[in-house]
KOLFIBA-555493 format. One record per residue (C-alpha): x, y, z. Coordinates in steps of 0.05 Angstrom, whole numbers, plus 5000, padded with zeros to 4 digits. Example, Ala and Ser with C-alpha at 12.3 -4.5 7.8 and 13.67 -1.06 7.14 Angstrom:
# KOLFIBA-555493
524649105156/527349795143/
# end
This chain:
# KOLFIBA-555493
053174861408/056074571471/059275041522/064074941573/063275331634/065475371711/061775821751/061576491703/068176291662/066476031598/072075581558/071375721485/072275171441/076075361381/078674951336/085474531337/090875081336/086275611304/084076101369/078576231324/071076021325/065976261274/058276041265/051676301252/047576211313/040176081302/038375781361/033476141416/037676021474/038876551533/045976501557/046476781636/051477251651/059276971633/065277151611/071376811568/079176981554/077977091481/074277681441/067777681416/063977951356/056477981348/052878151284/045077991287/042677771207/036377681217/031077971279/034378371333/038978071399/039578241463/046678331504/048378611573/055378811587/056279001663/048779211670/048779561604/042979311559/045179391475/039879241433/042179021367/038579091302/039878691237/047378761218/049679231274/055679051306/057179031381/065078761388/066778471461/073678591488/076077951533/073977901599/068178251600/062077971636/056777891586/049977561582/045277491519/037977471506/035977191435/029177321401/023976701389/026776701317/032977021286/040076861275/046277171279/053777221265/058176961328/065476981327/070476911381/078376921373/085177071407/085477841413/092377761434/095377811367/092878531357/095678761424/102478581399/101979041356/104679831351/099680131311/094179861361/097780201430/093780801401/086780581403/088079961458/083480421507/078380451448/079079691436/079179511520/071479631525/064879441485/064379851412/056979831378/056780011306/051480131279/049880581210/047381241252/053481221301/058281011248/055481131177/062781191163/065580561161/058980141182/058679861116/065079711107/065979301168/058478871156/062178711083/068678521119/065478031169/060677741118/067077571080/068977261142/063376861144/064776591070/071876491087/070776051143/065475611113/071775481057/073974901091/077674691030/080975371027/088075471045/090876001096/083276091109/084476341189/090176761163/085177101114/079777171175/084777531216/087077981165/079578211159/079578271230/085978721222/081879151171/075679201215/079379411273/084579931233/077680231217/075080341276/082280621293/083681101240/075381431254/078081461331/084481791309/081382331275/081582861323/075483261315/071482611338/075782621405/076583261414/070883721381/072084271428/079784331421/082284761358/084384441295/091084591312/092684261379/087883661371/093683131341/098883491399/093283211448/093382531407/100482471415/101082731489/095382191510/098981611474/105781791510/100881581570/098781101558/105380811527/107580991595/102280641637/103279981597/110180011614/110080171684/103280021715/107079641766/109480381797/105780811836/103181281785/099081711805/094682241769/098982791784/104282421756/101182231695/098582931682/105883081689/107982681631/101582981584/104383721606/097083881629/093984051697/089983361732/083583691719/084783851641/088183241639/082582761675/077383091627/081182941558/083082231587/076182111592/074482391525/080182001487/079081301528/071781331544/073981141617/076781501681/084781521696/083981041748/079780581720/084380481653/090680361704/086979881749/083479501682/091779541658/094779211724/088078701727/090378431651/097778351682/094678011743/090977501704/096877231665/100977191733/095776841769/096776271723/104376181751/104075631807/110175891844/107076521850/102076791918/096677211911/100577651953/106377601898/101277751850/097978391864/104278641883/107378461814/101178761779/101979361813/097579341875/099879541945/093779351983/090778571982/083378741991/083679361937/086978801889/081878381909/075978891899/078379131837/079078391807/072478131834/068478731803/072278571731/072177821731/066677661781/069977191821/076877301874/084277271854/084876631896/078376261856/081176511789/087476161804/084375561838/080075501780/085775491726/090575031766/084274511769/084474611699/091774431686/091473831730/085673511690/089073681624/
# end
């Protein structure tokens, strides 16, 4: 299908009012490294596919699942014959809600299921995006986007409840103190996504766990997958992207908004997740307005 793209942002064409796009690709195209405001799902159905996520090669097999958060820089490599399951949509909807504040550092990087690293609930979530698939090719059906997302909300409330059991995050803590931890990390990060704006530092978010910045820094790690540092900055970077859009507002006005207190950190740290400057990310979206 036809894509959109300027420079490494790609527009993804969903359909009228929907923020959803389903297909089955079958076509042997390489797509060169890109990246697009809206989630992505791949599930290969027949041969194997290739994607690289920030220099990180995942080789998919028949009906593994690799899910894409937004924003991340992506390129994919398809076999000479194959196809597989491609769906994009509007993650915003999940972030609105409370049960997902838990897992949001699970759900803010690349997730590939597959039946050895998640015989769980690997089945489960193959059946619920093949109903997907049937659902979507419904055009007849009523409410039949509604019915998609609600699949989407059971595919991701899987993954969440096999996070949220402890002894996956924390093996090496006793039986005991694991959901304390749980609960101590989510005050966190509840407190991050309010206040990412603030200088907070590690010290100071240690302080709110009630653990030392070494113990802390190590089960941060183990419960996000990511360092302190780099959740916060990936945190004020989301703000940053939805205040760049405002006309009235500087680059300057930006960073500092999103939390920044130095122009060429804020500029590092948004080049290296969006692969382009604040100032051409805003250029590029104000171009866009005009010719709308």
């Amino acid at each position: 299908m036809a894509r959109e793209m300027d420079g490494t942002f790609e527009k993804v064409a969903f359909e009228a009012n929907n923020m959803l796009l389903l297909y089955i690709n079958r076509q042997n195209v390489n797509y060169d490294t890109h990246w697009h405001a809206a989630a992505e799902i791949i599930m290969p159905i027949e041969n194997d596919y290739s994607v690289t996520i920030n220099n990180r090669v995942y080789m998919l097999g028949e009906r593994d699942i690799l899910f894409i958060p937004p924003g991340e820089l992506h390129a994919l490599e398809a076999p000479a014959t194959g196809s597989r399951l491609i769906m994009m949509f509007d993650f915003s909807v999940f972030n609105s809600m409370d049960d997902f504040t838990a897992i949001s550092p699970v759900l803010s990087q690349p997730i590939l299921i597959t039946e050895d690293a998640y015989p769980d609930i690997h089945e489960r979530e193959v059946t619920l995006l093949q109903q997907s698939i049937k659902e979507y090719e419904n055009r007849t059906a009523t409410m039949r986007v509604a019915m998609i997302y609600s699949y989407l909300i059971q595919f991701f409330a899987n993954i969440g409840r096999r996070h949220i059991r402890t002894n996956v995050i924390f093996p090496d803590v006793r039986a005991g103190k694991q959901m304390e931890y749980v609960e101590k990390l989510n005050n966190v990060i509840t407190y991050i996504n309010t206040n990412y704006v603030e200088e907070i530092t590690l010290e100071k978010a240690a302080s709110i766990a009630g653990f030392s910045k070494f113990h802390f820094s190590r089960l941060f790690k183990q419960f996000t997958g990511q360092s302190y540092y780099n959740y916060l900055n990936q945190r004020r970077v989301k703000a940053a992207e939805a205040l760049l859009l405002n006309p009235h507002l500087s680059v300057t006005d930006v960073a500092m908004q999103s939390g920044f207190t130095s122009i060429a950190t804020f500029n590092r740290v948004f080049r290296q997740a969006k692969d382009c400057t604040p100032s051409e990310y805003k250029v590029f979206y104000h171009r866009r307005s005009r010719i709308r």
